[in-house]
C-alpha positions in Angstrom: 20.1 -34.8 50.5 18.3 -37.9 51.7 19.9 -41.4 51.5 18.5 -44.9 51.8 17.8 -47.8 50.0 14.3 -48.7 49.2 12.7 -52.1 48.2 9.7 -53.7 48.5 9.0 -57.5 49.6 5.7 -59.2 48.9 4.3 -61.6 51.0 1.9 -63.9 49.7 -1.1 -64.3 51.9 -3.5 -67.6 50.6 -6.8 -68.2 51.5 -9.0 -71.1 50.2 -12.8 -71.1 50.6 -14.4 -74.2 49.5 -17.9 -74.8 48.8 -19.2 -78.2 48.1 -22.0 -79.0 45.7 -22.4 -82.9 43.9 -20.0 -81.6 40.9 -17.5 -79.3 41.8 -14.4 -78.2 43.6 -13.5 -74.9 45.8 -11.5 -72.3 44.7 -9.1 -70.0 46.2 -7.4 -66.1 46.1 -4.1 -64.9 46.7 -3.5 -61.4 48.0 -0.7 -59.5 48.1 0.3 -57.4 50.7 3.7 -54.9 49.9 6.0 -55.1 53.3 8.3 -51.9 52.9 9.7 -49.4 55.6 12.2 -46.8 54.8 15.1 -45.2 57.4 14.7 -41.2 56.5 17.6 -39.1 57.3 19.9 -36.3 56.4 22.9 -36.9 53.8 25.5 -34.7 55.3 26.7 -32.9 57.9 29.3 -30.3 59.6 30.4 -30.0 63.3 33.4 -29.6 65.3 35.2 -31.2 68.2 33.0 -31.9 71.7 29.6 -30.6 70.3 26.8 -32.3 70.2 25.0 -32.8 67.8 21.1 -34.3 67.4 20.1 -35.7 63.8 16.2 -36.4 63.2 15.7 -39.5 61.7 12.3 -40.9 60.7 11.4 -44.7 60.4 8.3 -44.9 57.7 6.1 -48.1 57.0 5.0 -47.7 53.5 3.8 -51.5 53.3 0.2 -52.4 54.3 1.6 -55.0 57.2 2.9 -53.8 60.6 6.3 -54.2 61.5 7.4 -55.3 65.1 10.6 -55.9 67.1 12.8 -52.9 65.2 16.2 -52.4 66.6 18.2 -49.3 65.8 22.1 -49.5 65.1 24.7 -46.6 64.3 27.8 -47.9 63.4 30.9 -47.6 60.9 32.6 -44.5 61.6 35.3 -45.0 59.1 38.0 -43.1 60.8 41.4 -44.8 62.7 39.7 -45.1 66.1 36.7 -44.6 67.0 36.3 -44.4 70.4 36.3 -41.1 69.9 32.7 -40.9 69.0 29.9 -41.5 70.8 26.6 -42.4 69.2 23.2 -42.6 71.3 19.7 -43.1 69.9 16.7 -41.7 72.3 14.6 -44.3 71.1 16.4 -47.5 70.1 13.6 -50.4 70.2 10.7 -49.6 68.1 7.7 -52.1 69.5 5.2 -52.1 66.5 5.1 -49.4 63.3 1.8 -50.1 61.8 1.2 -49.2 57.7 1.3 -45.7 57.0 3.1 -45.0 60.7 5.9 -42.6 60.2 8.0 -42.6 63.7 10.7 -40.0 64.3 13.9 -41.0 66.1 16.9 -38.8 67.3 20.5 -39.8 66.7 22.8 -37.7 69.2 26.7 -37.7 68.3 29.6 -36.5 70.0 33.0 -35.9 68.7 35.4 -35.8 71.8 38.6 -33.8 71.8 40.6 -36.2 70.3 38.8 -36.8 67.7 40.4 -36.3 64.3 39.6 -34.2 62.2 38.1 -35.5 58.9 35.0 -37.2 57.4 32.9 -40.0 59.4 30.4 -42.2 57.8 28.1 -43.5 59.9 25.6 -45.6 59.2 21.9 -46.4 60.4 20.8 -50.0 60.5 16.7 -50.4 61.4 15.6 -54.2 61.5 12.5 -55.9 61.9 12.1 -59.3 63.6 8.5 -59.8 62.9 8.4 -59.7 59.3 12.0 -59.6 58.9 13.2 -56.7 56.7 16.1 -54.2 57.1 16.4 -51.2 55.8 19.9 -48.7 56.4 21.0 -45.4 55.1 24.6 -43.7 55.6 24.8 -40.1 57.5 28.4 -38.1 56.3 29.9 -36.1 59.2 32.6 -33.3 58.6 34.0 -33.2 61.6 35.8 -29.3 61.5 38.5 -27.1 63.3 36.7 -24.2 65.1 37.7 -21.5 63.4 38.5 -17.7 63.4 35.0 -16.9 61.8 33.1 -19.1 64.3 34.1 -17.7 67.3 33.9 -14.5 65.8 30.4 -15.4 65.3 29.5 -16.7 68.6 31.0 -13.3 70.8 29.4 -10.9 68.7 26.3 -13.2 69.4 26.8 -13.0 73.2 28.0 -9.5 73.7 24.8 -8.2 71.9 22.5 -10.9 74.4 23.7 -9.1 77.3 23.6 -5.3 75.5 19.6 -6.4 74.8 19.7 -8.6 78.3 21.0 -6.3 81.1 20.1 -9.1 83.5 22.6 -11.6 82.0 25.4 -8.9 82.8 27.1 -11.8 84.9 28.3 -12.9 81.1 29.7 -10.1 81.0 33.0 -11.1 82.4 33.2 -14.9 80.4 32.8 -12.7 77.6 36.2 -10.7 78.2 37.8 -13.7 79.1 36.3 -15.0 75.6 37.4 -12.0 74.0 41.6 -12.5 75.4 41.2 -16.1 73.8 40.0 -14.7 70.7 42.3 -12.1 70.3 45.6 -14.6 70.7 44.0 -16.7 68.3 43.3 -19.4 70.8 39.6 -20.4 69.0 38.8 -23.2 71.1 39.0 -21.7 73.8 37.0 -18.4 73.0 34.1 -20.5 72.4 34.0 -23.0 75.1 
């Protein structure tokens, strides 16, 4: 699923040429020029306490002017606190985008301990100073317990690494250690 909002703005760009003969006048065009860009990004998804998680976004001029000055903003996490979450672009200043331009960004959160569990909206402002135009789109987080089936999931992944790896053996004993957490149910745990 892909969110955003999407409208163009025309500017209108005059020129006048004149000519002068003994009778006339000069005459003139106007041209327009569409000014659009559009913040692409996924619509939803899950995660769980302290991961990490990185979320491509792209920024696409589909006007025929270039854009300058874009600042990138995550915000509105719509849950009781929110520090919490921490949100960090790798590229928040965009210098120019030039028509057709398609520029990808990554948006890293991370859900601390105490974050509840729940949904989180977040969402993506891009503005442009020079022309000035916004455009934002809205990323829903899950934010999930760590359950039996995960961990479950990530041993069996681990014990067959080292069974196909004999030279990650040293795993071998995080794993057993993994395995008692698992087996009294402590989930978190196993898969830290």
């Amino acid at each position: 699923t892909v969110l955003s909002t999407n409208f163009t703005v025309n500017i209108t760009i005059a020129s006048t040429t004149s000519t002068t003969s003994g009778g006339g006048g000069g005459g003139g065009s106007v041209t327009f020029k569409p000014v659009a860009f559009k913040l692409i990004l996924p619509g939803s998804i899950s995660t769980h306490n302290q991961e990490r998680i990185d979320i491509p976004l792209s920024l696409y001029n589909s006007g025929g002017s270039s854009f300058s000055s874009i600042n990138l903003i995550a915000s509105g996490f719509e849950q009781k606190t929110n520090s919490s979450v921490v949100t960090r672009f790798n590229q928040s200043f965009i210098n120019v985008l030039a028509p057709g331009e398609r520029r990808n960004v990554t948006l890293s959160v991370f859900f601390e301990h105490d974050s509840p569990l729940g949904t989180y909206d977040i969402y993506v402002n891009a503005t442009s100073l020079s022309p000035r135009y916004s455009d934002w789109a809205k990323i829903v987080i899950y934010l999930e317990e760590i359950n039996q089936s995960n961990a479950e999931e990530i041993l069996l992944f681990t014990e067959e690494l080292i069974v196909q790896n004999p030279e990650c053996d040293e795993l071998r004993e995080l794993l057993k250690a993994a395995q008692v957490a698992y087996d009294k149910g402590d989930y978190r745990a196993a898969t830290s």
